[in-house]
VOGU-3710 file (C-alpha; in Angstrom, 3 decimals, decimal comma):
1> xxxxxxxxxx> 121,064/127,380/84,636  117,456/127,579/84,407  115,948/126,167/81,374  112,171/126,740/80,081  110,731/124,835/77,662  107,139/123,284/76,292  108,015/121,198/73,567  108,749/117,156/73,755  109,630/115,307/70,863  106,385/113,689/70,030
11> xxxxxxxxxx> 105,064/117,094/70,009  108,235/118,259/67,606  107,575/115,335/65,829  103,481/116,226/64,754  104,975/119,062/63,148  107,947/118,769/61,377  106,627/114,821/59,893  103,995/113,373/58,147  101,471/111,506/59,589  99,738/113,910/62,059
21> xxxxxxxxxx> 96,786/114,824/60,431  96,580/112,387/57,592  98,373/114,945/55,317  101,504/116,297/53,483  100,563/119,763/53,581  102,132/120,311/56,940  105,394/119,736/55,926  105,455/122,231/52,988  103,523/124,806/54,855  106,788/124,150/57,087
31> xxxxxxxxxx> 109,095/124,780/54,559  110,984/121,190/54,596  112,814/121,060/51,254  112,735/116,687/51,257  109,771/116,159/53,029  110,042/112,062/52,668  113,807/112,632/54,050  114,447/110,845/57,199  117,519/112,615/57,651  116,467/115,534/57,140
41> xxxxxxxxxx> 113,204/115,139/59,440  115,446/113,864/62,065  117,530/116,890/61,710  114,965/119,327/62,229  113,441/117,595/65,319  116,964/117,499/66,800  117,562/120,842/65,877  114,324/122,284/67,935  114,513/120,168/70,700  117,839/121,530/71,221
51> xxxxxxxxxx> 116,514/125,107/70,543  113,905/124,492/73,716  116,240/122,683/75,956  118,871/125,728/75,263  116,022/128,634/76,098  116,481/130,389/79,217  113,034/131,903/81,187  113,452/135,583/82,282  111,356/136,698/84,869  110,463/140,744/83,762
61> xxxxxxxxxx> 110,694/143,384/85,933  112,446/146,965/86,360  115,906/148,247/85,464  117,722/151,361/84,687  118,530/150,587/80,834  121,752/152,329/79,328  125,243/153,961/80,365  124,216/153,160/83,905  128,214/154,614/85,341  126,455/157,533/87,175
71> xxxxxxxxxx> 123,820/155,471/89,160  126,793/152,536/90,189  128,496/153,141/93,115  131,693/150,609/91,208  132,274/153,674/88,781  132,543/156,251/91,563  129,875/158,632/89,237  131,629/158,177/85,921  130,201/157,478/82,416  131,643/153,911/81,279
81> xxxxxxxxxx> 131,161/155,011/77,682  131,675/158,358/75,978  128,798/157,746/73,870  125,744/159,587/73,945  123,580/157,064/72,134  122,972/154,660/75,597  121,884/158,118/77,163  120,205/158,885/79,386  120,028/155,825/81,802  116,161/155,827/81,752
91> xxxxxxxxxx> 113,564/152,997/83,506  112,671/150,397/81,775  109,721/147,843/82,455  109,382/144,347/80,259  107,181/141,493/80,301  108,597/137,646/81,334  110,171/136,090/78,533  112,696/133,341/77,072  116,090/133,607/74,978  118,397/131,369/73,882
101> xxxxxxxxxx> 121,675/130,860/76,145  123,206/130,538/72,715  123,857/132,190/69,606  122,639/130,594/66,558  125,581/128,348/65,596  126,948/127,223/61,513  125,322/123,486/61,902  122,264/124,956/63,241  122,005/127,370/60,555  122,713/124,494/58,000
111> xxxxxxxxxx> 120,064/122,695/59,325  117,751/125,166/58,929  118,854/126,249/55,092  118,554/122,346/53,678  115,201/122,161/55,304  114,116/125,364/53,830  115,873/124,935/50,367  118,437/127,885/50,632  122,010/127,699/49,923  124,187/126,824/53,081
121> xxxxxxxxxx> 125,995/130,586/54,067  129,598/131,572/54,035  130,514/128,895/51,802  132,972/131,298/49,675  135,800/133,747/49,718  137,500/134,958/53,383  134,597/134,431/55,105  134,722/130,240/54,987  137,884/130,648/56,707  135,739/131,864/59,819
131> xxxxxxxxxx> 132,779/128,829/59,066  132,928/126,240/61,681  129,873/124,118/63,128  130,130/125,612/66,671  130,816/128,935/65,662  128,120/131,800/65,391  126,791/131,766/62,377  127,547/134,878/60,465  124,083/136,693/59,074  122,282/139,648/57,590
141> xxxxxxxxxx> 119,558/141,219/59,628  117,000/139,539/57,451  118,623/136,084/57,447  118,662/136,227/61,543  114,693/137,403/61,714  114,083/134,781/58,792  115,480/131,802/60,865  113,622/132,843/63,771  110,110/133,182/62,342  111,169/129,626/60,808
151> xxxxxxxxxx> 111,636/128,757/64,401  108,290/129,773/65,488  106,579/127,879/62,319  108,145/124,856/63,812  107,210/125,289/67,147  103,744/127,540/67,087  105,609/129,591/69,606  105,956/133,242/69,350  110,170/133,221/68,187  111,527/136,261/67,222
161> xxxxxxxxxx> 114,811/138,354/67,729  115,037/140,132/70,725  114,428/144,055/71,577  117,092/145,947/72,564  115,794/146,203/76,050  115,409/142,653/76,279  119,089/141,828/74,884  120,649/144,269/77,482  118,183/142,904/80,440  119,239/139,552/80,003
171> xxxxxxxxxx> 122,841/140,746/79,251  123,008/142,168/82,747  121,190/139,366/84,469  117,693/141,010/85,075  119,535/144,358/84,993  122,098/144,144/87,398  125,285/146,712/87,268  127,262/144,631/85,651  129,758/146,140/82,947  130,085/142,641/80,967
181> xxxxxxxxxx> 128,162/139,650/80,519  130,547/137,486/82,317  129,914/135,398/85,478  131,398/138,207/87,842  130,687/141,209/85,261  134,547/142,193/85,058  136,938/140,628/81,962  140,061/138,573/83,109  141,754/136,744/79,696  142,493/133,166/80,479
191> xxxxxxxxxx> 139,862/132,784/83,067  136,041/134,045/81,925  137,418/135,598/78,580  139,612/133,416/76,202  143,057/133,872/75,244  144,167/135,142/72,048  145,183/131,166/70,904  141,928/129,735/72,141  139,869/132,138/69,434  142,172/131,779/66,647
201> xxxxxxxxxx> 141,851/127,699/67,292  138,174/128,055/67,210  137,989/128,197/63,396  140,051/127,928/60,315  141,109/131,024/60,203  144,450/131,979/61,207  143,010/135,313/62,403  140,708/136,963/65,134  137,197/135,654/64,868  134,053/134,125/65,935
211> xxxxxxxxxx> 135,230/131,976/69,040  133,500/128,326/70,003  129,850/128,795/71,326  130,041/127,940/75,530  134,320/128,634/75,618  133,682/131,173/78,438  131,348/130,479/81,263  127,892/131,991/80,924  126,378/135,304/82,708  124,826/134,730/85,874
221> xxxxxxxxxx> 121,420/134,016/84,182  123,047/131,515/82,574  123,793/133,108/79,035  126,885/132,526/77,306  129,006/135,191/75,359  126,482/137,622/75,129  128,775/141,210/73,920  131,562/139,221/74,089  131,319/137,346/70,486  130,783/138,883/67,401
231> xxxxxxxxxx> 127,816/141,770/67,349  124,757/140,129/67,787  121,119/141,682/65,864  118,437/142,637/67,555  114,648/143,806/66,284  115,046/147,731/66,344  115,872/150,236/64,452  118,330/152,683/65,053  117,962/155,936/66,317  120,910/157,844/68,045
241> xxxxxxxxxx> 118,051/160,163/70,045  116,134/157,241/70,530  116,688/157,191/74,800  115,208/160,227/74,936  111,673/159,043/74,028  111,801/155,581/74,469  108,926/153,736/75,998  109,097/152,803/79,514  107,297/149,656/79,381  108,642/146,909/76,899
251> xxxxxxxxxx> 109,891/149,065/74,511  110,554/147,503/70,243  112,706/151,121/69,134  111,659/153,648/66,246  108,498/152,886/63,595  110,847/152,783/60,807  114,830/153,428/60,073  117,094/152,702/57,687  119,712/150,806/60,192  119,711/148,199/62,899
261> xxxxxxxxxx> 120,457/148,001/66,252  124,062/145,758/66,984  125,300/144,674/70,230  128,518/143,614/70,836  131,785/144,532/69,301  134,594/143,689/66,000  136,729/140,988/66,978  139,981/142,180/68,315  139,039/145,325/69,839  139,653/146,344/73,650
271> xxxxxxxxxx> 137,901/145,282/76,272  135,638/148,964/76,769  133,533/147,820/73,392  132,545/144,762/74,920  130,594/147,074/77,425  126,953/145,396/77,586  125,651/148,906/77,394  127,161/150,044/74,004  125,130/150,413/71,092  126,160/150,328/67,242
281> xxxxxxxxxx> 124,336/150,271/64,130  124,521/148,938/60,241  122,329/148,681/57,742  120,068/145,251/57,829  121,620/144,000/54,952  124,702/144,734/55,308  125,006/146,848/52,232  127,898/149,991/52,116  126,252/153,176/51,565  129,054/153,621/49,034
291> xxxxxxxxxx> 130,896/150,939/47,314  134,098/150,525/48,689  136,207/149,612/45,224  134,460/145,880/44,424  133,018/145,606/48,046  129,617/146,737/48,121  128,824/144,770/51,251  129,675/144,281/54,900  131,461/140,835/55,768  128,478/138,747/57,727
301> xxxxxxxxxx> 131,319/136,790/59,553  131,070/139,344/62,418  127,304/139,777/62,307  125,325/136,961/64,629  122,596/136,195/66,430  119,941/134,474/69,141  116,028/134,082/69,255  113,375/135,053/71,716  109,861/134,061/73,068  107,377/135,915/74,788
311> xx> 105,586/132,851/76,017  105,341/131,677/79,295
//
């Protein structure tokens, strides 16, 4: 697995502590809720020097983005999806850049919220039963772009969510055929997908969810569950038309919208909506367009995430 990273510790250190410039205004412009905390200073450095050692470099380049079934000799000139949204298979060029192998995991996340001052996520109703440390942690659309941009206060790097050309290019290894974002592209339970018991024993829950970060081995790229664990958010909005016009070189989606872009698939479904081509939508946060008796918003459990840099 290639890893790229700039950052070392003493580096982390100037800017999540006091010290480096003779003042304490670092630290609040930072957002650190306990500045004088040791713990929670130690936390944070921890936290992004894990986030760097866990980013993966992705050399750009050309690839035929969406339902690419008619252009792969494997599916003998067949759609894989019968959507129309990842249509037409068009070109797509993107600059080099770095995302996580990871998703954005429940102790991360908690990190993140003390040193910020929010309240810890998920801590109520059904959707603790799905809260474990190394689990995806279960966000809005905002929350996910919010932890990012925290990311790149910390580090000075450009962080951000990913396009959706960039989530499906390092999906597919560089844009390779590959249906799924396994280490052979193909789904076999028990061997690069888990097993029914080995998801349920990931959390609390005794039902389907979010399985353990790194339980399957990692795309060829070296990317771990990506499709294959919850939806994950990217940057764009949606637009069901939107392959039609789309830029060809490093494409962010529509202006405006009122819903984003999901990858990824429910937990529990069939294999065909873990397809890394397949495209869904929701509203950023989460909201039902109409109430649905006291529910009047999505369960985040299912709703996750991973960060990208532009920066070589």
């Amino acid at each position: 697995m290639e890893r790229f990273y700039r950052l070392s510790i003493p580096i982390i250190a100037c800017v999540v502590m006091t010290g480096c410039d003779g003042s304490a205004s670092k630290e609040e412009a930072a957002g650190l809720k306990d500045a004088d905390s040791p713990v929670n200073q130690e936390a944070v450095m921890a936290l992004i020097q894990k986030t760097m050692d866990n980013m993966i470099f992705v050399e750009g380049g050309n690839f035929q983005m969406g339902d690419f079934g008619p252009i792969d000799p494997k599916a003998e000139g067949l759609f894989y999806t019968a959507d129309t949204d990842d249509e037409p298979v068009h070109e797509v060029t993107l600059d080099s850049y770095s995302i996580s192998a990871v998703q954005v995991s429940y102790a991360d996340y908690d990190i993140y919220t003390e040193a910020t001052g929010l309240p810890k996520i998920n801590v109520e109703g059904r959707n603790v039963e799905y809260r474990a440390p190394d689990v995806p942690a279960g966000v809005d659309w905002f929350q996910a772009r919010d932890y990012c941009e925290w990311l790149g206060e910390q580090t000075g790097l450009p962080f951000s969510l990913p396009t959706e050309a960039q989530w499906e290019y390092a999906a597919r290894s560089r844009g390779q055929f590959l249906p799924f974002a396994t280490n052979n592209g193909y789904i076999t339970i028990g061997e690069n997908f888990p097993t029914r018991e080995e998801i349920i024993a990931s959390t609390p829950s005794p039902l389907l969810g979010p399985q353990k970060i790194g339980l399957i081995p990692p795309n060829p790229l070296g990317i771990y569950q990506m499709g294959l664990n919850g939806f994950e958010w990217v940057s764009d909005w949606y637009d069901g038309r939107y392959y039609i016009k789309s830029a060809n070189i490093n494409p962010e989606g529509p202006a405006s919208g009122e819903e984003k872009v999901i990858r990824g698939s429910e937990f529990g479904e069939g294999n065909r909506s873990n397809l890394v081509i397949n495209r869904s939508k929701t509203p950023p946060d989460l909201a039902y367009e109409k109430p649905r008796g006291s529910l009047t918003h999505r369960s985040p459990t299912i709703y996750t995430f991973r960060c990208t840099h532009d920066q070589k």
